[in-house]
Jmol script that loads the backbone (N, CA, C; Angstrom):
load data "model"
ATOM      1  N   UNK A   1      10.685  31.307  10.830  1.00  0.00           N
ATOM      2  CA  UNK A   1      11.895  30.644  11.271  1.00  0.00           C
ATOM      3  C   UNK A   1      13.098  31.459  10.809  1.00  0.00           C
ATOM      4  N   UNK A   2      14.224  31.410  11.705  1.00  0.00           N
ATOM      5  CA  UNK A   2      15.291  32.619  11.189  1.00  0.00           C
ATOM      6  C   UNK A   2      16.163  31.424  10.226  1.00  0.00           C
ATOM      7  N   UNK A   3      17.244  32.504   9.566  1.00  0.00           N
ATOM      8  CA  UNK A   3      17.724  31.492   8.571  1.00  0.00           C
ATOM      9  C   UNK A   3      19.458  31.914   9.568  1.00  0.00           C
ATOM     10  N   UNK A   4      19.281  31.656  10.805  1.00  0.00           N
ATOM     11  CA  UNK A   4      21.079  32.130  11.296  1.00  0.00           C
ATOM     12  C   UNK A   4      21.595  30.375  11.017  1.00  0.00           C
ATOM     13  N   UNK A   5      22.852  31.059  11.245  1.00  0.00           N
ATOM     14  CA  UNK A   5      24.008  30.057  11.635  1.00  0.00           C
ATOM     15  C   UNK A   5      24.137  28.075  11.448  1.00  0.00           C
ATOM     16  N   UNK A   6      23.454  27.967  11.931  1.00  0.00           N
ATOM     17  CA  UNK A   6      23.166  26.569  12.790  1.00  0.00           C
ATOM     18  C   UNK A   6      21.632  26.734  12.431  1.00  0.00           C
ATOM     19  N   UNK A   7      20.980  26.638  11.047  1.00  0.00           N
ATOM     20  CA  UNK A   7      19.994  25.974  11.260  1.00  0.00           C
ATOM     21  C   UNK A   7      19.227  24.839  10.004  1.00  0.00           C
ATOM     22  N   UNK A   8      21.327  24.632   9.537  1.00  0.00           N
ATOM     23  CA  UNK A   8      21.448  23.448   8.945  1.00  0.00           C
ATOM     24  C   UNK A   8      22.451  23.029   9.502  1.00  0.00           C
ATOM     25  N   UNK A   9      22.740  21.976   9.401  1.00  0.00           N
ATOM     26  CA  UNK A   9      23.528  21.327  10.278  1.00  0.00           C
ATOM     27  C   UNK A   9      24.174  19.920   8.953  1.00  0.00           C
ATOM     28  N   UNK A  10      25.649  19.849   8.949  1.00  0.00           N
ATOM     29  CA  UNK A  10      25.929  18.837   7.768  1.00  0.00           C
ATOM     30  C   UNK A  10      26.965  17.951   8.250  1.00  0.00           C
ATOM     31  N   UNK A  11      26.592  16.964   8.629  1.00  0.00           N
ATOM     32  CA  UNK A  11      27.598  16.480   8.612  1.00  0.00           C
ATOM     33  C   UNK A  11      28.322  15.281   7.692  1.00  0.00           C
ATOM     34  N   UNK A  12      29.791  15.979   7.837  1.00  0.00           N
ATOM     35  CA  UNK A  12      30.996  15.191   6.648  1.00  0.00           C
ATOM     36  C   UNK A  12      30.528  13.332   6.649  1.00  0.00           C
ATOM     37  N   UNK A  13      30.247  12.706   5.588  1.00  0.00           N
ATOM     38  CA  UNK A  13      30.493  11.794   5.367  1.00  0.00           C
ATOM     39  C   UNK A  13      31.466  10.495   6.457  1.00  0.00           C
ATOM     40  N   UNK A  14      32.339  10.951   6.307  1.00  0.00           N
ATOM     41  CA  UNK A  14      33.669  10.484   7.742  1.00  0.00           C
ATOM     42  C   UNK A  14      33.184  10.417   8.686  1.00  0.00           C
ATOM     43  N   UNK A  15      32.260  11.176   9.209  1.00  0.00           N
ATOM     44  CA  UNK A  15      31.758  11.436  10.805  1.00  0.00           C
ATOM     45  C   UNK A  15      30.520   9.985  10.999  1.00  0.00           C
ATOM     46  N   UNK A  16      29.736   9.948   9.933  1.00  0.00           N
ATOM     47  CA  UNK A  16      28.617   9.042   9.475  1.00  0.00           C
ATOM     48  C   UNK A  16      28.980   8.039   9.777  1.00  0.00           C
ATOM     49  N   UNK A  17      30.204   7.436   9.486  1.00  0.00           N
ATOM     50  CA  UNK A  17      30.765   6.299   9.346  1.00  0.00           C
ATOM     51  C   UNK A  17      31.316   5.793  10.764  1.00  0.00           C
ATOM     52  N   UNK A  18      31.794   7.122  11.758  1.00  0.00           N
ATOM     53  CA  UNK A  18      32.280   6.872  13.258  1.00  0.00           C
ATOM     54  C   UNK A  18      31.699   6.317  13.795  1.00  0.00           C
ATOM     55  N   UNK A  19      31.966   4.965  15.055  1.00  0.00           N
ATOM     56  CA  UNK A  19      31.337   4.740  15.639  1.00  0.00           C
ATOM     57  C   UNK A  19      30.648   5.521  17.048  1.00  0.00           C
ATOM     58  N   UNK A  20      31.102   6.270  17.026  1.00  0.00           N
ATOM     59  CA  UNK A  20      30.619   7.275  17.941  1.00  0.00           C
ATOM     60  C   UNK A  20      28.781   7.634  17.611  1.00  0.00           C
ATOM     61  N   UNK A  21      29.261   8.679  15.818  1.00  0.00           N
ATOM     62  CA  UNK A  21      28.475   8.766  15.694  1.00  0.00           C
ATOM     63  C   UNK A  21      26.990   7.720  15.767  1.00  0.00           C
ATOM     64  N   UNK A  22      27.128   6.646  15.214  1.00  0.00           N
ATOM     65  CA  UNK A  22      26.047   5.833  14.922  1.00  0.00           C
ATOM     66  C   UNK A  22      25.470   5.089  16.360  1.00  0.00           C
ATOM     67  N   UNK A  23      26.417   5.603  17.801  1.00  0.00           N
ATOM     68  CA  UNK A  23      25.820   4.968  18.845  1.00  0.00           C
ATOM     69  C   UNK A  23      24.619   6.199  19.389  1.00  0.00           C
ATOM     70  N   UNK A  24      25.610   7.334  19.074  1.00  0.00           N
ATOM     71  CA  UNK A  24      24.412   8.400  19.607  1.00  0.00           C
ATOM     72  C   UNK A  24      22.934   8.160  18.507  1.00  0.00           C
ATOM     73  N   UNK A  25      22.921   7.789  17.613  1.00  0.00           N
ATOM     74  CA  UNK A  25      21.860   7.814  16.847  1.00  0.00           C
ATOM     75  C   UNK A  25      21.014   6.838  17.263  1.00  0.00           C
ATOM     76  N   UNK A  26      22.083   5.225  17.360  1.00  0.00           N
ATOM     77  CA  UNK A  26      21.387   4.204  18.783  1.00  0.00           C
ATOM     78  C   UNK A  26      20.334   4.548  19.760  1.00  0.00           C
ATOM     79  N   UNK A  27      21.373   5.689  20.316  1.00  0.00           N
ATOM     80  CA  UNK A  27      20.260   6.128  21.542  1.00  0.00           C
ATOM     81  C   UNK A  27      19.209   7.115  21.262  1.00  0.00           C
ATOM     82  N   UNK A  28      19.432   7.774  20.228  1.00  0.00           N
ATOM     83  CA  UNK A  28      18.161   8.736  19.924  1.00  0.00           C
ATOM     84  C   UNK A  28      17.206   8.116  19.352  1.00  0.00           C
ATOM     85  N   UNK A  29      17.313   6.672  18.548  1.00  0.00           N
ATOM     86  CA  UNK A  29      16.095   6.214  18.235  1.00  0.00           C
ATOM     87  C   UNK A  29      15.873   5.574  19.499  1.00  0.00           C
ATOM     88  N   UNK A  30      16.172   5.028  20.076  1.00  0.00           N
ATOM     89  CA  UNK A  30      15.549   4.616  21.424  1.00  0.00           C
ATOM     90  C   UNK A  30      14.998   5.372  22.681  1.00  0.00           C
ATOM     91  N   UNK A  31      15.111   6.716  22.809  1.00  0.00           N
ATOM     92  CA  UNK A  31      14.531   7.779  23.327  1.00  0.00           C
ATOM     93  C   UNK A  31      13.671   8.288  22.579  1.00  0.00           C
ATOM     94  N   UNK A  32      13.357   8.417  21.225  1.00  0.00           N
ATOM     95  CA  UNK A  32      11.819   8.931  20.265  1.00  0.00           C
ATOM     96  C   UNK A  32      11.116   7.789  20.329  1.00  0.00           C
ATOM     97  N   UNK A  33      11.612   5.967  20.343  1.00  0.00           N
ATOM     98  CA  UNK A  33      10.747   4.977  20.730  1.00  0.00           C
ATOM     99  C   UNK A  33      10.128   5.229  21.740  1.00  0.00           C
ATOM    100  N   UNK A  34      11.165   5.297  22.852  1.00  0.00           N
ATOM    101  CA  UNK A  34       9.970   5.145  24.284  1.00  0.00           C
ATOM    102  C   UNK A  34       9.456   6.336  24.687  1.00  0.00           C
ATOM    103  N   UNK A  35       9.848   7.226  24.527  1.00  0.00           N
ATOM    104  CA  UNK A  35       8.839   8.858  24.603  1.00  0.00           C
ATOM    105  C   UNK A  35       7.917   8.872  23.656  1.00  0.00           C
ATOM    106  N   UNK A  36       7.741   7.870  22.327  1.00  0.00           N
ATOM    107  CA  UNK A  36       6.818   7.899  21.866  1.00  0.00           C
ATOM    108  C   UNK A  36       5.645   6.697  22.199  1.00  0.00           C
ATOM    109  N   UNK A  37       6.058   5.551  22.697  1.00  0.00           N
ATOM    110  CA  UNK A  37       5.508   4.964  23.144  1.00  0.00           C
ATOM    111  C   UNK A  37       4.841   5.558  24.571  1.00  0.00           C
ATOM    112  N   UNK A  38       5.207   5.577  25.418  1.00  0.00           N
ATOM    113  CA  UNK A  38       5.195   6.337  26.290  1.00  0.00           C
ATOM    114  C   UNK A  38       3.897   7.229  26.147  1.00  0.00           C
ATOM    115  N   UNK A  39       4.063   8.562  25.327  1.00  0.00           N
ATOM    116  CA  UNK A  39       3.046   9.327  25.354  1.00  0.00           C
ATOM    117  C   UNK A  39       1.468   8.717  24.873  1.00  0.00           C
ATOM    118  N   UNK A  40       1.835   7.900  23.809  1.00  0.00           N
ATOM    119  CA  UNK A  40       0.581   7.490  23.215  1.00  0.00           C
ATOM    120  C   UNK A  40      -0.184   5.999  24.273  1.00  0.00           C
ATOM    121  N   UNK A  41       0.450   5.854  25.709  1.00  0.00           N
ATOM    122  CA  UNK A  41       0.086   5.365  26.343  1.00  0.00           C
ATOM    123  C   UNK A  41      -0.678   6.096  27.411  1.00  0.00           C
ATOM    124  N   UNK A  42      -0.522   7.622  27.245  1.00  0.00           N
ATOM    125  CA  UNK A  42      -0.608   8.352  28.316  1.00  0.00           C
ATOM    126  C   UNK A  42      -0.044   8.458  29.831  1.00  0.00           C
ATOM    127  N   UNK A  43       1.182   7.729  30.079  1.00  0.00           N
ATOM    128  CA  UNK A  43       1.837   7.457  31.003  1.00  0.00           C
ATOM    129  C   UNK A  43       2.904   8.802  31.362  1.00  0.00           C
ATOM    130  N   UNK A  44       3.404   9.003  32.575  1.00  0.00           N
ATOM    131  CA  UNK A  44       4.690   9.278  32.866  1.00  0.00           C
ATOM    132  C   UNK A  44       5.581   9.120  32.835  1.00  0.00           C
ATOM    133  N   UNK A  45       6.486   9.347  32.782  1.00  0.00           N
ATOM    134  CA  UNK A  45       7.817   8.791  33.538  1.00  0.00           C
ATOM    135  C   UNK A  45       7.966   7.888  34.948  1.00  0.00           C
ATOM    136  N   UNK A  46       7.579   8.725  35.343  1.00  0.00           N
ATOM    137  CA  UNK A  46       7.224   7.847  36.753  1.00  0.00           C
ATOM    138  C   UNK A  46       6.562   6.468  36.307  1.00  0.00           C
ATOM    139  N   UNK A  47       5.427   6.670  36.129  1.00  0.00           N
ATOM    140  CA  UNK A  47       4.355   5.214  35.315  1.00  0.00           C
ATOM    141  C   UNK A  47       5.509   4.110  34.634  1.00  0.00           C
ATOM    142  N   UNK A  48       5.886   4.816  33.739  1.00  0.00           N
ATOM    143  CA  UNK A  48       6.747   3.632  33.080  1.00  0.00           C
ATOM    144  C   UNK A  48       7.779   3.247  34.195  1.00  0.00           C
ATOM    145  N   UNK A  49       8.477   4.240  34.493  1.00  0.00           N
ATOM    146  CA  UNK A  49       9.471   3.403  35.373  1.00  0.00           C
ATOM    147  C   UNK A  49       9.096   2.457  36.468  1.00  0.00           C
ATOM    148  N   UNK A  50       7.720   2.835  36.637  1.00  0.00           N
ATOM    149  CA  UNK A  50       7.355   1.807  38.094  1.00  0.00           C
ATOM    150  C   UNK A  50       7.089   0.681  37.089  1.00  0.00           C
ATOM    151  N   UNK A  51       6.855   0.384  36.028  1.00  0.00           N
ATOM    152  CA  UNK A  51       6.196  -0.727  35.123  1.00  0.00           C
ATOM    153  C   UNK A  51       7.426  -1.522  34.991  1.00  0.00           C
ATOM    154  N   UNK A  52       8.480  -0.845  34.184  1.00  0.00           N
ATOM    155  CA  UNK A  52       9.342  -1.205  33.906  1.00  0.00           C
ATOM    156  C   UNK A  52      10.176  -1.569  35.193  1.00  0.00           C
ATOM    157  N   UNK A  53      10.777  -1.387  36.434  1.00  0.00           N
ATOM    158  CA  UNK A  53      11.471  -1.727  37.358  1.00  0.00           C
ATOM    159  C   UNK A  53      12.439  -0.827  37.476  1.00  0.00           C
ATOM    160  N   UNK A  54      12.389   0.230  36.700  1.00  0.00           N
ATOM    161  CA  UNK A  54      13.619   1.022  36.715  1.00  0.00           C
ATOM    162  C   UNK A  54      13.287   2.392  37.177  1.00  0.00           C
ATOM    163  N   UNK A  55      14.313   3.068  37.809  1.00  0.00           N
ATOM    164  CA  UNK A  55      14.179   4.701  38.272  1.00  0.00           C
ATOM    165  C   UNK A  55      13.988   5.621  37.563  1.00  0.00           C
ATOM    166  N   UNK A  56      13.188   7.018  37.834  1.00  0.00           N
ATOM    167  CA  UNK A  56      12.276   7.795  37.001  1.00  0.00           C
ATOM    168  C   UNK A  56      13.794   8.654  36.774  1.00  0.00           C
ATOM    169  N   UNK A  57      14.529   8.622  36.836  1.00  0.00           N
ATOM    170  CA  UNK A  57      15.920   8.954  36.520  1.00  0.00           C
ATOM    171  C   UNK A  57      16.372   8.328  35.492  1.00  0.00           C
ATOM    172  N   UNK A  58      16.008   7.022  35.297  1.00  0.00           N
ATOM    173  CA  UNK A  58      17.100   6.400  34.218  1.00  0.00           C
ATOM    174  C   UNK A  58      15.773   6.423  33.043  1.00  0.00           C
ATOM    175  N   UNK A  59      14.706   6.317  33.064  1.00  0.00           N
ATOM    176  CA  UNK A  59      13.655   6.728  32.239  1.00  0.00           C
ATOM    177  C   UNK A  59      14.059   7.896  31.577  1.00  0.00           C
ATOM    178  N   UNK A  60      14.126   9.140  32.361  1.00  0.00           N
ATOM    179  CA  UNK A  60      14.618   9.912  31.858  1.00  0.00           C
ATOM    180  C   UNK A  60      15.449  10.573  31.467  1.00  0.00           C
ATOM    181  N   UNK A  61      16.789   9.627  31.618  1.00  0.00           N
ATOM    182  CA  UNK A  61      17.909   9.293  30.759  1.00  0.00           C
ATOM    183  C   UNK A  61      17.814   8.980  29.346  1.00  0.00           C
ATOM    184  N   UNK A  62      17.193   7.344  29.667  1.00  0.00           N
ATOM    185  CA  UNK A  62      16.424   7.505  28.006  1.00  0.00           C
ATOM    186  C   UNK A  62      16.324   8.215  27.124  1.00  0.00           C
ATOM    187  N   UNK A  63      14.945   8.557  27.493  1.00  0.00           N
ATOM    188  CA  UNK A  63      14.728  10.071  26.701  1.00  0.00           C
ATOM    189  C   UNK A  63      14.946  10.980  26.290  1.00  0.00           C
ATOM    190  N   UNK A  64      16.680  11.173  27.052  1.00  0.00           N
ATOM    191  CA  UNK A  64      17.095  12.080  26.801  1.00  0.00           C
ATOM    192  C   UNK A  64      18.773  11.547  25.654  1.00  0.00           C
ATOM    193  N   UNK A  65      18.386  10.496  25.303  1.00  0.00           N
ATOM    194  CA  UNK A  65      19.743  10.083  24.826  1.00  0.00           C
ATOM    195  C   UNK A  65      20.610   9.730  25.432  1.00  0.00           C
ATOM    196  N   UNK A  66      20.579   9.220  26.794  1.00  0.00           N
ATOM    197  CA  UNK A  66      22.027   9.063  27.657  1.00  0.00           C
ATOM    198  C   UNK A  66      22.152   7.687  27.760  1.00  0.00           C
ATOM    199  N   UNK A  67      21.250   6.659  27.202  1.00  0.00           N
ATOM    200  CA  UNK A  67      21.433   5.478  27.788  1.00  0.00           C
ATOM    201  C   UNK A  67      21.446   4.576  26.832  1.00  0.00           C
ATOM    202  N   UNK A  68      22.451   3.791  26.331  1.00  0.00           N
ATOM    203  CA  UNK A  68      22.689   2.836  25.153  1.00  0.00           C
ATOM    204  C   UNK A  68      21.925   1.743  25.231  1.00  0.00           C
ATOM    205  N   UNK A  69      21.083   1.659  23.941  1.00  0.00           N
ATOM    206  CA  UNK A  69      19.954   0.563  23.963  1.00  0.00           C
ATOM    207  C   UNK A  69      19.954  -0.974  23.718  1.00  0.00           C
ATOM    208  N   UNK A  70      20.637  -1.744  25.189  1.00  0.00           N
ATOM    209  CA  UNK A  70      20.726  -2.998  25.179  1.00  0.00           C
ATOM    210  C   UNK A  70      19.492  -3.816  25.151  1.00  0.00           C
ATOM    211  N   UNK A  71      20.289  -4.781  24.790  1.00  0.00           N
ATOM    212  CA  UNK A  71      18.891  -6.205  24.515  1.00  0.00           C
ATOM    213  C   UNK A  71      17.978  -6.235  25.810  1.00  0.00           C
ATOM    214  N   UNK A  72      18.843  -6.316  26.836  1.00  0.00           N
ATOM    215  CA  UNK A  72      18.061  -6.453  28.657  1.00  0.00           C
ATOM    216  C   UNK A  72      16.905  -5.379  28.543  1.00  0.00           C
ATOM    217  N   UNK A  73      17.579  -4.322  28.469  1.00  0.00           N
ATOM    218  CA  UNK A  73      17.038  -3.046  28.638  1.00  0.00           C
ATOM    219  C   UNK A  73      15.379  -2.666  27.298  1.00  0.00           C
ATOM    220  N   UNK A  74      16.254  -3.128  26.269  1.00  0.00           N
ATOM    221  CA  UNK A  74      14.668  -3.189  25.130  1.00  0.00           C
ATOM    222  C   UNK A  74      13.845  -3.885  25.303  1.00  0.00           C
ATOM    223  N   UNK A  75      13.959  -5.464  25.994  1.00  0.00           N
ATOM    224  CA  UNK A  75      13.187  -6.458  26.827  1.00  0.00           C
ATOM    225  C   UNK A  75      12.487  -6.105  27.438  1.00  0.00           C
ATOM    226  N   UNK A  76      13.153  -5.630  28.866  1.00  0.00           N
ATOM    227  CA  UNK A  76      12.699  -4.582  30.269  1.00  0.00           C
ATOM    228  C   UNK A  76      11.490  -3.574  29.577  1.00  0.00           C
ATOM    229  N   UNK A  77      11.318  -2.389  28.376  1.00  0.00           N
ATOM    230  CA  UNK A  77      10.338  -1.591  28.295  1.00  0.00           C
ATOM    231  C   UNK A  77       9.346  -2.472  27.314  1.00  0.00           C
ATOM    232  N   UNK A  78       9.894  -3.559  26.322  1.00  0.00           N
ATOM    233  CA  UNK A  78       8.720  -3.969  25.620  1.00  0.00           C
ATOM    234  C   UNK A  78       7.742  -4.735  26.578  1.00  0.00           C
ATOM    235  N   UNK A  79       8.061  -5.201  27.334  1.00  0.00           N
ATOM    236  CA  UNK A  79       7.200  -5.535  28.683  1.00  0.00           C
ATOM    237  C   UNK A  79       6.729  -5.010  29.162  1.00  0.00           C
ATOM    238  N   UNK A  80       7.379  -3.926  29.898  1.00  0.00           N
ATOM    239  CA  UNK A  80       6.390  -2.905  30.487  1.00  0.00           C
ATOM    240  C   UNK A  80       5.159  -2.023  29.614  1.00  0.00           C
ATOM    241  N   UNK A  81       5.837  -2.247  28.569  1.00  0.00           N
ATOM    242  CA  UNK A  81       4.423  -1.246  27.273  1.00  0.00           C
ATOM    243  C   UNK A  81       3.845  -2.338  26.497  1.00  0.00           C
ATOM    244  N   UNK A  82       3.746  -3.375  27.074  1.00  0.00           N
ATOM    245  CA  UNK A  82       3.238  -4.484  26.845  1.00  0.00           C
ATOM    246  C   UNK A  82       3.083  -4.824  24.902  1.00  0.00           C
ATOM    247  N   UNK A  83       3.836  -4.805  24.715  1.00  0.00           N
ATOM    248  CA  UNK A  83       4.645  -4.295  23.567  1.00  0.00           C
ATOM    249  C   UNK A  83       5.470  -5.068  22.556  1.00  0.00           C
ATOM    250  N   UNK A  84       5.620  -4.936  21.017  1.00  0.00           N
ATOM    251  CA  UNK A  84       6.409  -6.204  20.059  1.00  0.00           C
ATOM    252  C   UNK A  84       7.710  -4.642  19.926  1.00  0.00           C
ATOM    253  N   UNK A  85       8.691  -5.127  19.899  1.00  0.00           N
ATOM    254  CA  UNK A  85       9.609  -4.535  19.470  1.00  0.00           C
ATOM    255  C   UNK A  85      10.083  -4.778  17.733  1.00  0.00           C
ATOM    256  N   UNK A  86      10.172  -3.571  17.264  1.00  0.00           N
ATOM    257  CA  UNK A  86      10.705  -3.503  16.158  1.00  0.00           C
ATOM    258  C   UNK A  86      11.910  -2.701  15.925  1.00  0.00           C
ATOM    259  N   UNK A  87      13.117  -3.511  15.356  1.00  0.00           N
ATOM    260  CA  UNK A  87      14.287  -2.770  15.277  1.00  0.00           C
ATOM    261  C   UNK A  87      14.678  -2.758  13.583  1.00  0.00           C
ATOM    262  N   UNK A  88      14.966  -1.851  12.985  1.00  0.00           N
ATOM    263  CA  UNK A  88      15.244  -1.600  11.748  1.00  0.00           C
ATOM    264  C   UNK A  88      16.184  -0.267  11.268  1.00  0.00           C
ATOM    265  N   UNK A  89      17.575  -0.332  11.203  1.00  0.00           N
ATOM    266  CA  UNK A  89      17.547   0.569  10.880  1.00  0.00           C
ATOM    267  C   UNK A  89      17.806   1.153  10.106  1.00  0.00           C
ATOM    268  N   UNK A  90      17.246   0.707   8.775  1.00  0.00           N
ATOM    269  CA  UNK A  90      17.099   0.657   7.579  1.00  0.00           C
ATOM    270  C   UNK A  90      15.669   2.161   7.375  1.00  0.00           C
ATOM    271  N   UNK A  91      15.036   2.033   8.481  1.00  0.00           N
ATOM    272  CA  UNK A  91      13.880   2.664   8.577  1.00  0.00           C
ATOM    273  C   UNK A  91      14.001   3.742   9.581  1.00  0.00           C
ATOM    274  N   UNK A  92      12.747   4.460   9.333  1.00  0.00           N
ATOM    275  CA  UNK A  92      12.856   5.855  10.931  1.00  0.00           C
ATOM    276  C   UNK A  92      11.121   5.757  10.901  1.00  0.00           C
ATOM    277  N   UNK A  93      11.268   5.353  12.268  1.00  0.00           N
ATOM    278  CA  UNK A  93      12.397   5.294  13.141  1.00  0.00           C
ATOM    279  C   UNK A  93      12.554   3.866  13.274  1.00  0.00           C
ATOM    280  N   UNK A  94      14.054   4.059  13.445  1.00  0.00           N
ATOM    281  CA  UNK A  94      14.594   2.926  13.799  1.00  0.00           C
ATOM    282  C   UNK A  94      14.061   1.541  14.624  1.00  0.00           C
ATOM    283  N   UNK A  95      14.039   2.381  15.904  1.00  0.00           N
ATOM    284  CA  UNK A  95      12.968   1.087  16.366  1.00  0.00           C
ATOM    285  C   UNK A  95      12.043   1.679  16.984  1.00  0.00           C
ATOM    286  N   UNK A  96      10.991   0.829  17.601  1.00  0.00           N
ATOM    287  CA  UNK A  96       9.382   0.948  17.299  1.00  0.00           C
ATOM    288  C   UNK A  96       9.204   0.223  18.385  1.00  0.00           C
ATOM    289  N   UNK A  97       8.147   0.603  19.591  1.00  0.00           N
ATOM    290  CA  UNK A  97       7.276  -0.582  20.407  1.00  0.00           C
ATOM    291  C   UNK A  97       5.977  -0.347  19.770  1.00  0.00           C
ATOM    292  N   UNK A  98       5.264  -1.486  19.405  1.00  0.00           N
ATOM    293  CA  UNK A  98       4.050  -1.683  18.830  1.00  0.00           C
ATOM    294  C   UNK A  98       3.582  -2.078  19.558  1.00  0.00           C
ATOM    295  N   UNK A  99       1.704  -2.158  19.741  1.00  0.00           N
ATOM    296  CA  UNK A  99       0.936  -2.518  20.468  1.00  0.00           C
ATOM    297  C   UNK A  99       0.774  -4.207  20.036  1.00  0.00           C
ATOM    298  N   UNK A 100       0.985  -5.344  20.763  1.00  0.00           N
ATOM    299  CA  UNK A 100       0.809  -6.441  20.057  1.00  0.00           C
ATOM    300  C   UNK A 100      -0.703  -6.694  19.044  1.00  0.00           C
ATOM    301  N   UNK A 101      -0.890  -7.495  18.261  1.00  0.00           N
ATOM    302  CA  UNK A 101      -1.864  -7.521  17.527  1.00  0.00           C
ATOM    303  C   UNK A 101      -2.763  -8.222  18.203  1.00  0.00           C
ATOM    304  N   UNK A 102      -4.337  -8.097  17.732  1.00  0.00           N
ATOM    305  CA  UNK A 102      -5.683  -8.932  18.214  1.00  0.00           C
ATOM    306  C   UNK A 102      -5.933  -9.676  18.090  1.00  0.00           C
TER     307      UNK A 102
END
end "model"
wireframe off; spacefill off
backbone 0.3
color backbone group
């Protein structure tokens, strides 16, 4: 691994506290949730989105961090991944679709 420029990354205290910051983090735990859910389902994009009701576009919005993780919307995939939602973000990751229990 090279040791250039950018391959720590720090950010000031102040920034932590922005709400900016802490929405993008919103959405990145909710894009490592459902790409991780997701994979360990063996599904697509496509797959989920036909499950879920939503376009293989906004799926992969998700995933990619673009889409702020509302209540409707965390509803909408714990359903489709037939799924308990766990939100914490006290923890990482933050939130979690679990397989319901037996």
């Amino acid at each position: 691994m090279s040791s250039g420029y950018h391959t720590r990354w720090v950010v000031p205290p102040e920034h932590r506290e922005s709400e900016e910051y802490r929405a993008a983090g919103r959405r990145m735990a909710l894009a490592e949730a459902v790409y991780a859910r997701r994979s360990a389902l063996g599904w697509s994009p496509a797959q989920l989105a036909e499950r879920a009701g939503l376009s293989e576009e906004t799926v992969e919005s998700i995933e990619e961090s673009g889409v702020d993780p509302t209540l409707p919307l965390i509803e909408m995939l714990a359903a489709a991944f037939d799924s308990v939602v766990r939100i914490d973000p006290a923890r990482a990751p933050a939130i979690r679709f679990e397989a319901h229990a037996a």
